[in-house]
N, C-alpha and C positions, 0 to 999 in steps of 0.2 A: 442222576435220578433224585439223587438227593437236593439238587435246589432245584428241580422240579415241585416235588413234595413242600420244599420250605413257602417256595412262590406261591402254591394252591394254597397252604394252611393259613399261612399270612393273608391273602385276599378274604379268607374266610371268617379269620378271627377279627378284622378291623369294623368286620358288622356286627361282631358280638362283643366287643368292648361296651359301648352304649351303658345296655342294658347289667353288663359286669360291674362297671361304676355304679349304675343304679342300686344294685344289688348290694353293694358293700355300704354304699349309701345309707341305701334304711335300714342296714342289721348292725353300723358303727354310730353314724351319724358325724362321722370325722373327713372330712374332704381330701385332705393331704395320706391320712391314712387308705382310705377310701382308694385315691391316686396310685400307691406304692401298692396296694394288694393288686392290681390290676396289671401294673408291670411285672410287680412278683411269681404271678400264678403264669403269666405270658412265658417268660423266665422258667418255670418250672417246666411247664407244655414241653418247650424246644428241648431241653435236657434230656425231657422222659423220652420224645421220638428219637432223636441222637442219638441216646443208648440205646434205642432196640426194642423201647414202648411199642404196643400196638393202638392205635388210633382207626378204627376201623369208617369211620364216619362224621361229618359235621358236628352232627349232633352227639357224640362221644367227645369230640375235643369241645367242644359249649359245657358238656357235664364237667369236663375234668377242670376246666379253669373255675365252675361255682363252686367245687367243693374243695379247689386247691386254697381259691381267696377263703372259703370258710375254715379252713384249717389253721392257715397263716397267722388268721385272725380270732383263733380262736378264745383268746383272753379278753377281749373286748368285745365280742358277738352279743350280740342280743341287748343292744346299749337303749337304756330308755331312751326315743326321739319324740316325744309328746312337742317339744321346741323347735322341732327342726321344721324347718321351711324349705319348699323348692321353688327357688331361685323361677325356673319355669311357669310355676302357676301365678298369677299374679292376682290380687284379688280382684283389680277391675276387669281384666280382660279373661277370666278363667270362667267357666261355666261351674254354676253355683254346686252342681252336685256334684261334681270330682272334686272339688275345693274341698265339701265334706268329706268324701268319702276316702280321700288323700290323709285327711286329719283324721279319719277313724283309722285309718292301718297303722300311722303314725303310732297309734295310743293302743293298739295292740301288745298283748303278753307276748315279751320275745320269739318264743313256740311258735304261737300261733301265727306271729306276724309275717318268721320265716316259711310256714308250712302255706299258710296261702299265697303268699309271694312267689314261692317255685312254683304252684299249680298253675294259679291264674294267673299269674301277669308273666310270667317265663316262660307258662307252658311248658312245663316241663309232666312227663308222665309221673302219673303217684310214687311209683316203682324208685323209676330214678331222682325224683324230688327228696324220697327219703333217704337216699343213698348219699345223697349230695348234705342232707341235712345231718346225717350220721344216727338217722332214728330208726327202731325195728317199726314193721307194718302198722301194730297197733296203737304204739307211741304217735307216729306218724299221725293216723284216722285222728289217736283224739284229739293233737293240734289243730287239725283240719278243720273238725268238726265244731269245737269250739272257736276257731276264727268264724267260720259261719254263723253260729249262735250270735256271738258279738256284734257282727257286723249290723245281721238284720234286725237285730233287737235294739239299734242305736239308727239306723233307716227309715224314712217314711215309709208308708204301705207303699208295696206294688214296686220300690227302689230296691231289685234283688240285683245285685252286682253280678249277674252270671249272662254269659254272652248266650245268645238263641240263635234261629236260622245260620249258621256258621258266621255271624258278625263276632264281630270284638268285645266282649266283658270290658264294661266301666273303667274295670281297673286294670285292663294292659291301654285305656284310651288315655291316662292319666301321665302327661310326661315324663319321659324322663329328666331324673337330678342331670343337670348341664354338668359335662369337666369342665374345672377350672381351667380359666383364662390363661392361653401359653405362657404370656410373662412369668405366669405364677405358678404352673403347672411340672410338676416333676416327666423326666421326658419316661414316654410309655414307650415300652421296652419293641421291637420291630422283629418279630417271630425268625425272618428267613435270614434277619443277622446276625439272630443268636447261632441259628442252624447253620449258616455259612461259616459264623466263627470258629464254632465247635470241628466242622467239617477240616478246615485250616488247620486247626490246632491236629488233629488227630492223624494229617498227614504228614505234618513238620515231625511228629514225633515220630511216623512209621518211617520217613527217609533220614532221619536220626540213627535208629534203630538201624534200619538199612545200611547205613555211614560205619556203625560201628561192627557191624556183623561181616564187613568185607572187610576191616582193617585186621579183628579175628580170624578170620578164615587164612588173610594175605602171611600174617604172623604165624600161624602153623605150619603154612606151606613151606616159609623159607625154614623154620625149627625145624622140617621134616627131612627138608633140599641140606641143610647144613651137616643134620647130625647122620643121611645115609653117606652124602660125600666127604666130608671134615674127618671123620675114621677112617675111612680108606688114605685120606691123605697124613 
């Protein structure tokens, strides 16, 4: 059952790396860090189910790998990226208002840049965006609310970044940061090997455990066998 579960979770987490990298992307601005929170939090994921985590849904392991990398990385979170560029958009071939509108989140107050980032472009519910961000309700609201202020008040008229008729907001249409080129690329960690491994490890040690609990038992029996017949003899 268990490399059932590891095989599902793994197929499920390789669609949510992307958007993970993205994420540590614009709240470090560090690519190699960036890279290591994403193996890290993966790394964390298989631990927690291994021991006995409950992971009830997709979107429950999606939450817990953005708030594991935000933990991880909690001493360099919220890193000014006003400089940072993605590699992705290019200035000839990008269309001109994601190009802006990519550079206004860039130059958002870390708060706010994360608070709209889990909304709108992770789609993450308010709820769990502030759980993942580590903020109460209204903390939450006023990042939100001031990333909004900012955004549209630096926007031409009528350019509101929110998606309508069930399309895509601007800002989940806005690429994501590329991972680094494998040559250069720290290896991202493979869910159902961490789980297989751990799986290994925990039976080598129960037939360990097993190895030595029949060599005890084997040793009292002859203690038992020697000292009813050794007295009579």
């Amino acid at each position: 059952m268990l490399r059932n579960e590891s095989h599902t979770l793994a197929t499920r987490i390789r669609a949510f790396r992307p958007g993970l990298f993205d994420y540590c992307m614009r709240m470090t601005g560090d690519v190699m860090k960036a890279t290591a929170l994403v193996q890290d939090a993966c790394q964390a994921l298989a631990e927690s189910i291994s021991g006995g985590g409950r992971i009830e849904s997709a979107e429950d392991a999606r939450a817990f790998l953005f708030r594991e990398a935000r933990i991880l990385a909690a001493e360099s979170w919220r890193a000014e990226t006003p400089a940072l560029r993605n590699p992705a958009l290019s200035v000839d071939g990008a269309r001109p208002d994601l190009l802006r509108l990519d550079e206004l989140l860039r130059c958002l107050p870390g708060e706010q840049r994360e608070a709209i980032l889990l909304v709108e472009r992770y789609k993450f519910p308010p709820q769990v965006a502030a759980h993942i961000a580590g903020f109460d309700a209204a903390r939450f609201d006023a990042a939100l609310s001031g990333a909004w202020q900012n955004l549209l008040t630096r926007l031409p008229p009528g350019a509101v970044p929110v998606g309508s008729s069930g399309k895509p907001s601007p800002i989940e249409l806005i690429p994501h940061h590329p991972a680094p080129a494998m040559e250069h690329q720290m290896p991202v960690t493979n869910l159902g090997e961490i789980m297989e491994e751990l799986a290994s490890t925990r039976r080598a040690s129960g037939m360990m455990r097993g190895f030595w609990m029949f060599l005890l038992v084997t040793a009292a029996a002859v203690a038992y066998y020697w000292f009813k017949h050794g007295r009579r003899g």
